[in-house]
Backbone as CSV, one residue per row, in Angstrom:
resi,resn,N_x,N_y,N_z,CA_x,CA_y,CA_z,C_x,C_y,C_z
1,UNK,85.842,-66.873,-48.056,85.377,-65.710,-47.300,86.042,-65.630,-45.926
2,UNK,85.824,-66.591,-44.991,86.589,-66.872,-43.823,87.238,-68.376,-43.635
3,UNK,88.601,-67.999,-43.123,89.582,-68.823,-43.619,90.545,-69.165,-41.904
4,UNK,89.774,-69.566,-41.007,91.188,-69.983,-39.769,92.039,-70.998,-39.837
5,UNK,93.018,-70.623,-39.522,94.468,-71.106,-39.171,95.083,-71.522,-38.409
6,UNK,94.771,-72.766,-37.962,95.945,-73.652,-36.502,95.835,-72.621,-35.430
7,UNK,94.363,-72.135,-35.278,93.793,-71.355,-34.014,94.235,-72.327,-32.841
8,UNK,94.450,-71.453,-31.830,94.705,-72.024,-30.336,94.175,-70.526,-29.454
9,UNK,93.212,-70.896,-28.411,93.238,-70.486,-27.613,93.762,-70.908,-25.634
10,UNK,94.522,-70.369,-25.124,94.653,-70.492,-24.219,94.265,-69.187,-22.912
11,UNK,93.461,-69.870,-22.141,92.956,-69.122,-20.777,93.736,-69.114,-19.727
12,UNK,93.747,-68.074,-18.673,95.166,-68.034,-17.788,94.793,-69.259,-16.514
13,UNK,95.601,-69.417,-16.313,95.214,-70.989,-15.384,95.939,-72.170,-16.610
14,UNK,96.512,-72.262,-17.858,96.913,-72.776,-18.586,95.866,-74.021,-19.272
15,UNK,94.334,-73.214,-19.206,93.225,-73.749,-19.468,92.981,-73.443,-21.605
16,UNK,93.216,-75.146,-21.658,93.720,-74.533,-23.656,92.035,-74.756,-23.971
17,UNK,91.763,-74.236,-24.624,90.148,-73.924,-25.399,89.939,-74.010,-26.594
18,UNK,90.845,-73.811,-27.057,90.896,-74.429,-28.718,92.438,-74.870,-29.192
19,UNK,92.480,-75.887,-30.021,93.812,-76.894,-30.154,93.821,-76.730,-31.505
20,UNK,94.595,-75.328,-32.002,95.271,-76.139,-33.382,94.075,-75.866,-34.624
21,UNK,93.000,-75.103,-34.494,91.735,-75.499,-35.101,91.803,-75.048,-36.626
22,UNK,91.559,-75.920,-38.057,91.595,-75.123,-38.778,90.696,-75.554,-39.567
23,UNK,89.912,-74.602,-40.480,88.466,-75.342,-40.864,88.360,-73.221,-42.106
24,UNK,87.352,-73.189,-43.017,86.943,-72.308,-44.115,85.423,-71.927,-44.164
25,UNK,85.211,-71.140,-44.660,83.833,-71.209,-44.290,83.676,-70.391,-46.121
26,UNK,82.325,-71.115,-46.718,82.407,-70.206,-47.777,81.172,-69.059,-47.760
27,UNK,81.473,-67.941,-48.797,80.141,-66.843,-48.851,78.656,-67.778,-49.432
28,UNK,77.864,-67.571,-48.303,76.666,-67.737,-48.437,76.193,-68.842,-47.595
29,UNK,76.756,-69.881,-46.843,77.576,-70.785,-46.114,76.524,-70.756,-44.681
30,UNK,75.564,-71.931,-44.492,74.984,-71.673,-43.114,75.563,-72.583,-42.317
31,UNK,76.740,-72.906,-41.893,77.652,-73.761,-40.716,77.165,-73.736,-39.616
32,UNK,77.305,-75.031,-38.757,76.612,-75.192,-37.536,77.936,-75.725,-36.968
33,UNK,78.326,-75.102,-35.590,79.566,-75.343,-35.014,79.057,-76.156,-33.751
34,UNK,79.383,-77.137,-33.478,78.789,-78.082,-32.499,79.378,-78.914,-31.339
35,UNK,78.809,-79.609,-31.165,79.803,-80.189,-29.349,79.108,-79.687,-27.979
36,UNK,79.650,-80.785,-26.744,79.000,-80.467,-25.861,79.653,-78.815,-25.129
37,UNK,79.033,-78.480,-24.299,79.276,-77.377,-23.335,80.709,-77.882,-23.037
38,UNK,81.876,-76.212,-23.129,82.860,-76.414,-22.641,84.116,-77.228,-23.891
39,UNK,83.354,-77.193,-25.284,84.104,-77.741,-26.266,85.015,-76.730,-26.804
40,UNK,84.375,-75.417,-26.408,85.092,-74.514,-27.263,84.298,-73.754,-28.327
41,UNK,83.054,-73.295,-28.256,81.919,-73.308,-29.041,82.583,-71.892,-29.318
42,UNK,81.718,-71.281,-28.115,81.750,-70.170,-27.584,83.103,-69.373,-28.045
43,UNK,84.242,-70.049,-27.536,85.284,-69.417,-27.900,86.061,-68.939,-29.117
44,UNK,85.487,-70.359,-29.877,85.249,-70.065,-31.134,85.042,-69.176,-32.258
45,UNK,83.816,-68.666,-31.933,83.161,-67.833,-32.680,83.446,-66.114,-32.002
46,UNK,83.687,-66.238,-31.153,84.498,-64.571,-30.169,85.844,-64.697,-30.770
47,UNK,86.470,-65.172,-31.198,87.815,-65.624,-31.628,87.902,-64.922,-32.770
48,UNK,86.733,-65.147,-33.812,86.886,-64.890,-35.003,86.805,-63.135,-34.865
49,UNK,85.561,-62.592,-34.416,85.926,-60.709,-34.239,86.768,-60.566,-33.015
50,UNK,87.106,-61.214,-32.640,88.303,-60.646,-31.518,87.442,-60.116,-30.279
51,UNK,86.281,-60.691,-30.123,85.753,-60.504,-28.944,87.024,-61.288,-27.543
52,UNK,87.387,-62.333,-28.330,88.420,-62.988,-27.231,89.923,-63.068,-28.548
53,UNK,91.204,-62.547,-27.607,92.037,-61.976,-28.264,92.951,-64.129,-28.659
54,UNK,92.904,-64.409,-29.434,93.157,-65.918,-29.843,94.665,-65.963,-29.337
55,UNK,95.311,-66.785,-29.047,96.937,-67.291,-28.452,97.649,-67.140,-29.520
56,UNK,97.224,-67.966,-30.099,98.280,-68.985,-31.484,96.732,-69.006,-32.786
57,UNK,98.031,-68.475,-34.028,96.841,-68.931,-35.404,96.732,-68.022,-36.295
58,UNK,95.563,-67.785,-37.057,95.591,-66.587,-38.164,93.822,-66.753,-38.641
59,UNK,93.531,-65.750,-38.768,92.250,-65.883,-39.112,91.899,-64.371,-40.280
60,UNK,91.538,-65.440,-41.401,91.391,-64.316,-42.469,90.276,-64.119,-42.914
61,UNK,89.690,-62.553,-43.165,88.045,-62.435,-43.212,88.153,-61.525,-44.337
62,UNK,87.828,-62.273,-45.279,88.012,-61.606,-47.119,89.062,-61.156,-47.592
63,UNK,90.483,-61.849,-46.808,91.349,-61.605,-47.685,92.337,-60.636,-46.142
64,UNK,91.725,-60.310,-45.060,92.348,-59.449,-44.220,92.352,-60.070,-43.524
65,UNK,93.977,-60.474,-42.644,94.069,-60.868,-41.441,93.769,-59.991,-40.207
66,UNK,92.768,-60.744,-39.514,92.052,-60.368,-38.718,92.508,-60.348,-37.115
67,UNK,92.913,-60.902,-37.054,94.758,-61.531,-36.083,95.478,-60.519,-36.150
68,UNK,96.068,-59.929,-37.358,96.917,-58.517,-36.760,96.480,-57.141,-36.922
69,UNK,94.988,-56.798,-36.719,94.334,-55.846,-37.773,94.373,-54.861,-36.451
70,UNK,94.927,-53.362,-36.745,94.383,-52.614,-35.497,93.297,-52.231,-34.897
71,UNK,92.786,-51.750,-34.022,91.524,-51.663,-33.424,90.960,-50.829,-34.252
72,UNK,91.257,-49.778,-34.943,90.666,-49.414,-35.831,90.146,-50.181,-37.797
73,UNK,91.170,-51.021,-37.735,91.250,-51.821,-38.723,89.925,-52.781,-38.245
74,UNK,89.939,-53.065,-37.001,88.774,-53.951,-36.116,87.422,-53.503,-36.027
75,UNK,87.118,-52.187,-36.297,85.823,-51.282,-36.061,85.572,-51.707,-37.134
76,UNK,86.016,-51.611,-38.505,85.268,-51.545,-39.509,85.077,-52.955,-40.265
77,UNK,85.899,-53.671,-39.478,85.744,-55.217,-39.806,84.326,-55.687,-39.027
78,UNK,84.334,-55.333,-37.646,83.372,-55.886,-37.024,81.843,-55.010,-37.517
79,UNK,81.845,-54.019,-38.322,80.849,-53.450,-38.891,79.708,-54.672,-39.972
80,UNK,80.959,-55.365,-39.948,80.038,-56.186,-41.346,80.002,-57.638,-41.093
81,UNK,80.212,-58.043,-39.772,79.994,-59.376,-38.761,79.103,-58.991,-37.675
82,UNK,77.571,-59.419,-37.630,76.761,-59.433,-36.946,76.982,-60.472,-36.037
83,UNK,76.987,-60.170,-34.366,76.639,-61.154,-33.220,75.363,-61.420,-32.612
84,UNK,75.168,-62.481,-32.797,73.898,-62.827,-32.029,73.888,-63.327,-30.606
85,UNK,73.455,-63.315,-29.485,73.576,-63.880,-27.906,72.969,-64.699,-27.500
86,UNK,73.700,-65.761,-26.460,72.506,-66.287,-26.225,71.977,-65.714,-25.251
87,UNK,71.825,-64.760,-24.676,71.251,-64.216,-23.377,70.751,-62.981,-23.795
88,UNK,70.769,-62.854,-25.137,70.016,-61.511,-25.882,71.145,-60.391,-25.733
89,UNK,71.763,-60.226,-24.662,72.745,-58.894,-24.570,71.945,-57.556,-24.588
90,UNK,70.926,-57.113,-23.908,69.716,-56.063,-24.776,70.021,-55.086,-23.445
91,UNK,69.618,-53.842,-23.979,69.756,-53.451,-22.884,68.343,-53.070,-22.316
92,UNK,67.722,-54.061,-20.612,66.467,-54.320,-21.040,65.571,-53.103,-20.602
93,UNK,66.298,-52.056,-20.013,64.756,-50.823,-19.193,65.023,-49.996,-20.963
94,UNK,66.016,-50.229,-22.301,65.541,-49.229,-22.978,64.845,-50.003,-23.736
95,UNK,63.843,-48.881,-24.684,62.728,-49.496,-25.850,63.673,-50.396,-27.202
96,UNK,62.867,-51.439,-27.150,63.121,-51.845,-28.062,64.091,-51.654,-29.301
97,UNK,63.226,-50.693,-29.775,63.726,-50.024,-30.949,65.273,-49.231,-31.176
98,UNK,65.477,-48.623,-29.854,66.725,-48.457,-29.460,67.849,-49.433,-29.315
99,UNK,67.140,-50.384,-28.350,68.542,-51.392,-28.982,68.989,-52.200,-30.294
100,UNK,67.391,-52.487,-30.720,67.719,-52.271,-32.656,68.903,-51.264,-33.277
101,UNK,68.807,-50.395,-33.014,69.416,-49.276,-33.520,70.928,-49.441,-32.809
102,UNK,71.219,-49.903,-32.018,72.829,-50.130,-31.264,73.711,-50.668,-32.226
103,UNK,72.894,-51.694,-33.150,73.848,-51.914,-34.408,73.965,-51.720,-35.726
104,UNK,73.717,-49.920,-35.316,74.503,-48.418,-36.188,75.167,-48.508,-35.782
105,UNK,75.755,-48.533,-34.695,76.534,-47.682,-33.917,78.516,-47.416,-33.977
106,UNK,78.356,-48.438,-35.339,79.765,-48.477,-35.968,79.507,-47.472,-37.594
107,UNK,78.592,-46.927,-37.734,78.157,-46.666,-38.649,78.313,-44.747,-38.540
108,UNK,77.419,-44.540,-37.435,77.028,-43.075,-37.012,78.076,-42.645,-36.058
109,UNK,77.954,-40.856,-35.917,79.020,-40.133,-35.250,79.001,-40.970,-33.484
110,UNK,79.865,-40.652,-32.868,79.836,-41.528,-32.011,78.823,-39.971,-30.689
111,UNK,78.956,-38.726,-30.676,78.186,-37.938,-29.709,76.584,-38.352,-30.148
112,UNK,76.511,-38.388,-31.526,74.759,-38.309,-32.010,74.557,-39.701,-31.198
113,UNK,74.940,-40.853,-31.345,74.815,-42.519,-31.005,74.156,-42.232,-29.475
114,UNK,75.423,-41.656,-29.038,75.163,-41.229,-27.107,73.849,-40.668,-26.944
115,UNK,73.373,-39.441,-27.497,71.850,-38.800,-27.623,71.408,-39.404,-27.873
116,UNK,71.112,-41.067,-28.643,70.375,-41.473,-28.952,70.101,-40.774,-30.888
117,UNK,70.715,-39.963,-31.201,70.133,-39.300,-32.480,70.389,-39.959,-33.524
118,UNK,69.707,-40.446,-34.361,69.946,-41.501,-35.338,69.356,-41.002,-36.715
119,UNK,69.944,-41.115,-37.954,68.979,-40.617,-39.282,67.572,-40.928,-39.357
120,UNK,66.657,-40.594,-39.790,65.418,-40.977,-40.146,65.695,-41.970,-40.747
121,UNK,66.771,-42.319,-41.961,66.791,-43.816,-42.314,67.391,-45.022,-41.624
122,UNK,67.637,-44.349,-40.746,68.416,-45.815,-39.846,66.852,-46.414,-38.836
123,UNK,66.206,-45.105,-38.545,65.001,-45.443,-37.894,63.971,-45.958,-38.702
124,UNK,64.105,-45.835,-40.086,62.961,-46.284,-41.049,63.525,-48.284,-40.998
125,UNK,65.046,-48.003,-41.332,65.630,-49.779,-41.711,65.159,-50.288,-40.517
126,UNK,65.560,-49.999,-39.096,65.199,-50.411,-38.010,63.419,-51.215,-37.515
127,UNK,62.698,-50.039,-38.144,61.613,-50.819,-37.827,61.023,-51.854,-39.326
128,UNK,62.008,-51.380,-40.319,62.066,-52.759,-41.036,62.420,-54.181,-40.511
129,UNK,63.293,-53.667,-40.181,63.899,-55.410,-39.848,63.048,-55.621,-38.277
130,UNK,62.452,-55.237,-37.688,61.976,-55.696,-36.646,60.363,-55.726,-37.240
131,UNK,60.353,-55.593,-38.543,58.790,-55.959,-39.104,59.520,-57.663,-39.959
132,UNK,60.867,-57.401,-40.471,61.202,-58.856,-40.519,60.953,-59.564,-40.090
133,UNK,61.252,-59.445,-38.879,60.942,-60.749,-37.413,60.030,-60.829,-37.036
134,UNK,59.064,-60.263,-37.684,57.424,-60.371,-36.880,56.960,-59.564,-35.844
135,UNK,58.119,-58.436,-35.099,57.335,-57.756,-33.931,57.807,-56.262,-34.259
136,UNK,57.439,-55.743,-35.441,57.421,-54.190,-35.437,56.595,-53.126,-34.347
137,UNK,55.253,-54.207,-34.169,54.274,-53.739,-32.888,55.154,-53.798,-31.471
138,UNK,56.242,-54.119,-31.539,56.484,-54.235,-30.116,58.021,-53.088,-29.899
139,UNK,57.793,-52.145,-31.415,59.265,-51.282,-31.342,59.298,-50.563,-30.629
140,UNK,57.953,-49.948,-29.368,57.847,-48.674,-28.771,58.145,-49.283,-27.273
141,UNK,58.594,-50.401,-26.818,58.353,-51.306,-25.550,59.574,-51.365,-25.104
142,UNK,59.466,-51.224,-23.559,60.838,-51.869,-23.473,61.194,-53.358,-23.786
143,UNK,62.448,-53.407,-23.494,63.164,-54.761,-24.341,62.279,-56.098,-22.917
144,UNK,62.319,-55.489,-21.617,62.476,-56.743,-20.983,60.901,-56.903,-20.524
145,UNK,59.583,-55.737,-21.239,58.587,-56.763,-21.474,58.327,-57.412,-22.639
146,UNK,59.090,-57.941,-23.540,59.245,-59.211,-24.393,59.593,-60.164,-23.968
147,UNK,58.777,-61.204,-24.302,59.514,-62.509,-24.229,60.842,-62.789,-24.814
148,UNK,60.704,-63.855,-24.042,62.823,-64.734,-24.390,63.142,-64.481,-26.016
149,UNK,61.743,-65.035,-26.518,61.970,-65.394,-28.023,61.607,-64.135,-28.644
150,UNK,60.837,-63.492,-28.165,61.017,-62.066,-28.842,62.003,-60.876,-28.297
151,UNK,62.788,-61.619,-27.474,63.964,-60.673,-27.453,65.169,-61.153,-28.004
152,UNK,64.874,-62.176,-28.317,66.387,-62.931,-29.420,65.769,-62.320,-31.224
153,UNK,64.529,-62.306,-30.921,64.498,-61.486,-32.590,65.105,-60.396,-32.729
154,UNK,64.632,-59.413,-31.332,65.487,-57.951,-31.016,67.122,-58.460,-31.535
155,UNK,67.202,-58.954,-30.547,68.848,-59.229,-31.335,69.144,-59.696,-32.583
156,UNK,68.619,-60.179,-33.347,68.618,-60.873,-34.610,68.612,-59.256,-35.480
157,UNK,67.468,-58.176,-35.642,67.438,-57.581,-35.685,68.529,-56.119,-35.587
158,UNK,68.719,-56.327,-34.867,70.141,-55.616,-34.198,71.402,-55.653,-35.424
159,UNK,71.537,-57.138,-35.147,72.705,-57.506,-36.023,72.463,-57.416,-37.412
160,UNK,71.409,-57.519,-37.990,70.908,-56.857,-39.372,71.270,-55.984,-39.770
161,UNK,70.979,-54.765,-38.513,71.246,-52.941,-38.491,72.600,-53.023,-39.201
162,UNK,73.608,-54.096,-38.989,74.929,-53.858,-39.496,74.866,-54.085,-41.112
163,UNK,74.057,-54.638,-41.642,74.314,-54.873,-43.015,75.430,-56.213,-43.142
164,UNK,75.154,-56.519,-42.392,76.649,-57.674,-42.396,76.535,-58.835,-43.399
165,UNK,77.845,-59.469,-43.680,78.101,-60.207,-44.360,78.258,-61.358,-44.165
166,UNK,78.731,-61.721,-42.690,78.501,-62.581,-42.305,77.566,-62.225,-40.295
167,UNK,77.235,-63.409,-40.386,76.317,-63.024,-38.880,77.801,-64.378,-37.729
168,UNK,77.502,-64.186,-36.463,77.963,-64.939,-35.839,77.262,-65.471,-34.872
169,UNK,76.216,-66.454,-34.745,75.211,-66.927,-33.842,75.918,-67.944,-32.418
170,UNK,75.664,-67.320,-31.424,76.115,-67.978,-30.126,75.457,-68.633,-29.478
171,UNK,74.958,-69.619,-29.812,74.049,-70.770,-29.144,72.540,-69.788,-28.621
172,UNK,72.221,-69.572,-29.438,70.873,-68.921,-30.076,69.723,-68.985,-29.442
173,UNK,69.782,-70.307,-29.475,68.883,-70.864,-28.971,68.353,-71.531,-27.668
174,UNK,69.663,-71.574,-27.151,70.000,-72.420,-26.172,68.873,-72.165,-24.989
175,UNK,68.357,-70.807,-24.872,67.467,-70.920,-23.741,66.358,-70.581,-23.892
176,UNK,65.876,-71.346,-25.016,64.349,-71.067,-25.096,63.958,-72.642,-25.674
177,UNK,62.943,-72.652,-25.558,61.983,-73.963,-25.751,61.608,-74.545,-27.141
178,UNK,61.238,-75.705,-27.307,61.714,-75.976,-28.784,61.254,-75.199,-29.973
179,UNK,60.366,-75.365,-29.374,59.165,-74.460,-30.633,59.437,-73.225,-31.358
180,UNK,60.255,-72.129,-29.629,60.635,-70.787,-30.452,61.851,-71.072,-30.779
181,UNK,62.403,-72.537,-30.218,64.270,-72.500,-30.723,63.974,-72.604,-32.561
182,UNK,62.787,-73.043,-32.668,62.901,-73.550,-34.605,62.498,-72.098,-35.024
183,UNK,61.035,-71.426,-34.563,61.374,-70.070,-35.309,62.177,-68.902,-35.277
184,UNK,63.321,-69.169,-33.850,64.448,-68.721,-34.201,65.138,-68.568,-35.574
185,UNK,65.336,-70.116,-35.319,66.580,-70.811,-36.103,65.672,-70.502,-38.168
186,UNK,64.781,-70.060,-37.721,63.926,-69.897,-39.566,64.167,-68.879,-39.806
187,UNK,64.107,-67.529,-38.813,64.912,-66.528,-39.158,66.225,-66.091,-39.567
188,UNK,67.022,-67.034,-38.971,68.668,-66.935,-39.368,68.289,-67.727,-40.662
189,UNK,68.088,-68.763,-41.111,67.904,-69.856,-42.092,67.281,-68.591,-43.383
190,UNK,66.322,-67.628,-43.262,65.650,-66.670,-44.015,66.667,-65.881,-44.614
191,UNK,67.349,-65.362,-43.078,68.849,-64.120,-43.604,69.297,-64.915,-44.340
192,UNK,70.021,-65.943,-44.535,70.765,-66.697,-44.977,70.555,-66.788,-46.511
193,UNK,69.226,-67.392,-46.683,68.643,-67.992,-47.874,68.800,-66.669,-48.914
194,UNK,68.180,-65.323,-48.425,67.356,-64.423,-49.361,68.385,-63.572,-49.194
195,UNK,69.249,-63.256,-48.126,69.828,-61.904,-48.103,71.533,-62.573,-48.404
196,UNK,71.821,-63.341,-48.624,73.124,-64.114,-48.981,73.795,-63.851,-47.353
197,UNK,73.166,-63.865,-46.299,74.276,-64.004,-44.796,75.065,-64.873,-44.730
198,UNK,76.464,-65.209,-44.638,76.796,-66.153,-44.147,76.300,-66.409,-42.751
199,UNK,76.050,-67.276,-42.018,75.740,-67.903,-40.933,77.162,-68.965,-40.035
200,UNK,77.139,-68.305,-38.724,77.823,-69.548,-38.591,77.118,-69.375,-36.841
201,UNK,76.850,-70.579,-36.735,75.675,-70.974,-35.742,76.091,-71.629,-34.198
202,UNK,76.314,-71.762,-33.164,76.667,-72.794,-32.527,75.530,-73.790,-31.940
203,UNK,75.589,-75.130,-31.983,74.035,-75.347,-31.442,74.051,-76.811,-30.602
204,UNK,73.565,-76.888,-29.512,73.457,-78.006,-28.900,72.692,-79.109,-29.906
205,UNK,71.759,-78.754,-30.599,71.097,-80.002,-30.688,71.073,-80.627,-32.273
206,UNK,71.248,-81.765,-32.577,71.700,-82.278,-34.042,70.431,-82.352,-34.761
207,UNK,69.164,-82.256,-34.300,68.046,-82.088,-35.285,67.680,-80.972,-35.852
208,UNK,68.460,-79.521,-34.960,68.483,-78.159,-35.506,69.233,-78.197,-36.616
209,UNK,70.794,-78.683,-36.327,71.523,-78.694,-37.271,71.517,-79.515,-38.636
210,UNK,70.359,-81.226,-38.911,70.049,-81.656,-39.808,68.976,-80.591,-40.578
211,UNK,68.641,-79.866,-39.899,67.096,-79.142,-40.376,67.805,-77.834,-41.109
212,UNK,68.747,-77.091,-40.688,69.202,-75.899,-40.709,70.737,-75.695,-41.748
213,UNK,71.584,-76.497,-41.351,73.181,-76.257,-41.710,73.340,-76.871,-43.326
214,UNK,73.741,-76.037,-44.038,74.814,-76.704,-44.822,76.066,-77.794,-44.402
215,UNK,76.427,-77.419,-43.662,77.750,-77.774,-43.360,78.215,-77.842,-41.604
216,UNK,78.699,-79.076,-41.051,78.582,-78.896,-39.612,80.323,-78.915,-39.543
217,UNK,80.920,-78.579,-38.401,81.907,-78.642,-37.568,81.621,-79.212,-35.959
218,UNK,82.499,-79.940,-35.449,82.423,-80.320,-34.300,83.781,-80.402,-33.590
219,UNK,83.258,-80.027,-32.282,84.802,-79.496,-31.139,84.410,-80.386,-30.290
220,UNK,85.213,-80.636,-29.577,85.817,-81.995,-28.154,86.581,-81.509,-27.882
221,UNK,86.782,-80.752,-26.638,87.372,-80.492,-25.769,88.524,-79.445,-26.433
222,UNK,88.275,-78.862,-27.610,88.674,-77.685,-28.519,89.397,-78.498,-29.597
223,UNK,89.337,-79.616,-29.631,89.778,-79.942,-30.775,88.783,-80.447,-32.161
224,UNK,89.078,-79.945,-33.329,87.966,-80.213,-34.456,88.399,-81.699,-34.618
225,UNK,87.114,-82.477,-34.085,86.691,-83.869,-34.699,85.516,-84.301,-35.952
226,UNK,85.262,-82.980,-36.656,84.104,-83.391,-38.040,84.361,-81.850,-38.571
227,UNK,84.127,-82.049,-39.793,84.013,-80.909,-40.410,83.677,-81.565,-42.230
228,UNK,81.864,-81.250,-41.927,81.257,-82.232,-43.142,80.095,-81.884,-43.051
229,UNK,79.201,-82.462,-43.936,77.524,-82.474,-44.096,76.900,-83.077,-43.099
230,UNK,75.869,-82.632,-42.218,75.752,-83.136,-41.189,75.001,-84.488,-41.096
231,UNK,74.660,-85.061,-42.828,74.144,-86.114,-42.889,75.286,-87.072,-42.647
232,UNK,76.722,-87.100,-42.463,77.831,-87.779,-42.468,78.520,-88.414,-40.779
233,UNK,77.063,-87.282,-40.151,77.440,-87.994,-38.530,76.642,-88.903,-38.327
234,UNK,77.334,-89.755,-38.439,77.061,-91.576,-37.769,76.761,-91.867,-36.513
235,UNK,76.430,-92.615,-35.967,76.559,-93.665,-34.528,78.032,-92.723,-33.975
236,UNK,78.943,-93.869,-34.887,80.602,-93.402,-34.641,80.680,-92.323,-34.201
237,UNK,80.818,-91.222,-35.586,81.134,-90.284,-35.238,80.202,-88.814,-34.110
238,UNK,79.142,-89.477,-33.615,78.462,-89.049,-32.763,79.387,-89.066,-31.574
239,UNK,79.557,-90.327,-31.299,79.832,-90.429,-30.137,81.541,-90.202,-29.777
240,UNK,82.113,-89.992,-30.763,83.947,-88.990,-30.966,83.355,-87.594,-30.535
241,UNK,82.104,-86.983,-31.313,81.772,-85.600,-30.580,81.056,-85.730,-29.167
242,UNK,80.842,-86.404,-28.860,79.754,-86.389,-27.629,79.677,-87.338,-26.152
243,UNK,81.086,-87.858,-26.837,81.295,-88.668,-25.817,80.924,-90.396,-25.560
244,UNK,81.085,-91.493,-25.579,80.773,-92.562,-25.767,79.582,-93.457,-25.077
245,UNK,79.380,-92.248,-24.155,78.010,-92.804,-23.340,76.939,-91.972,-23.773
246,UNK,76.857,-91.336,-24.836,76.169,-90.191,-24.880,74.973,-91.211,-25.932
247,UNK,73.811,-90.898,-26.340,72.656,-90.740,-26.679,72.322,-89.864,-27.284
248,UNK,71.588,-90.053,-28.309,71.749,-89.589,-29.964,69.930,-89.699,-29.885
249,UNK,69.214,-88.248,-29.995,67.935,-87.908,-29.816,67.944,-87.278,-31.177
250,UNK,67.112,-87.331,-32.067,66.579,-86.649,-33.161,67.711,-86.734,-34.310
């Protein structure tokens, strides 16, 4: 399904972010991309829709290189790759439900989008999937009186609106507390299971990823040091991802 290629990213300042990276991902596939802050997580996964334009490499998404695809070739690719934030991305004085609906917005005319004018069925799916996540009661609200964790469902939600095939999760979790980081992480784990999403996750912590991933990857300093079952990280190979003084919790 997705297939990168001796990816390299380089940042101006001659700051390299990813080395060479090459790793597959298959359909149906919940991958957890891992490493400390500054490994290349992030860059990673923007790499793949061209949120960040990659140096060096090739990256193929069902058969289409995605690396030389025009921006229009890019609209309709990124139609069917859902992003998730970690900072929600919402836009927070509008309602809810509206920013649900932002990911039509590769879908519908682009003047109706601006009005806000959306089909009755995009507004019917919409407060589906935000009855998915548990807060359909909260579709008439604005975004920023929700909580953290009920505004990462908003986004979860969002990226649904696309119908996508695969989702792209950006450290998800990262700023919320354990409890809502797991019923986060049950919602992506749900898309995954029932709706065939691919998933590909980034995540600080290795008890999310024993609980959650098929399949882990790990970056150091942008270079891939694991790419395996995450029952296969050892002592050893903990500490190749994490550094040799590092401490191994859960």
């Amino acid at each position: 399904m997705l297939e990168v290629k001796n990816l390299s990213k380089v940042y101006d300042g001659d700051v390299q972010a990813l080395k060479n990276v090459s790793f597959t991902v298959n359909q149906g596939e919940f991958l957890a991309v891992i490493g400390l802050s500054g490994s290349g997580k992030s860059t990673l996964l923007r790499c793949i829709n061209r949120l960040i334009e990659p140096t060096e490499g090739q990256i193929l998404w069902k058969g289409q290189d995605v690396t030389a695809a025009s921006q229009d070739e890019m609209r309709r690719i990124r139609r069917k790759i859902g992003m998730v934030f970690q900072h929600f991305n919402l836009v927070s004085r509008s309602r809810v439900i509206t920013n649900v609906l932002a990911g039509r917005l590769g879908y519908v005319n682009p003047m109706m989008s601006a009005l806000n004018l959306f089909p009755k069925s995009d507004i019917e799916m919409a407060l589906a999937q935000l009855d998915r996540v548990g807060i359909m009661n909260q579709a008439y609200k604005r975004a920023d009186e929700l909580s953290g964790g009920q505004q990462q469902r908003v986004g979860i939600a969002r990226a649904m609106m696309q119908e996508p095939a695969m989702i792209l999760a950006d450290e998800p979790v990262a700023s919320l507390d354990p409890v809502l980081a797991h019923s986060i992480m049950q919602y992506l784990e749900k898309i995954n299971k029932e709706s065939g999403v691919t998933v590909l996750c980034s995540l600080h912590f290795l008890d999310l990823v024993h609980r959650y991933a098929d399949r882990a990857i790990a970056l150091n300093d942008g270079v891939l040091m694991f790419d395996g079952p995450p029952s296969e990280i050892d002592d050893e190979k903990f500490r190749e991802i994490y550094g040799k003084d590092a401490e191994r919790v859960g």
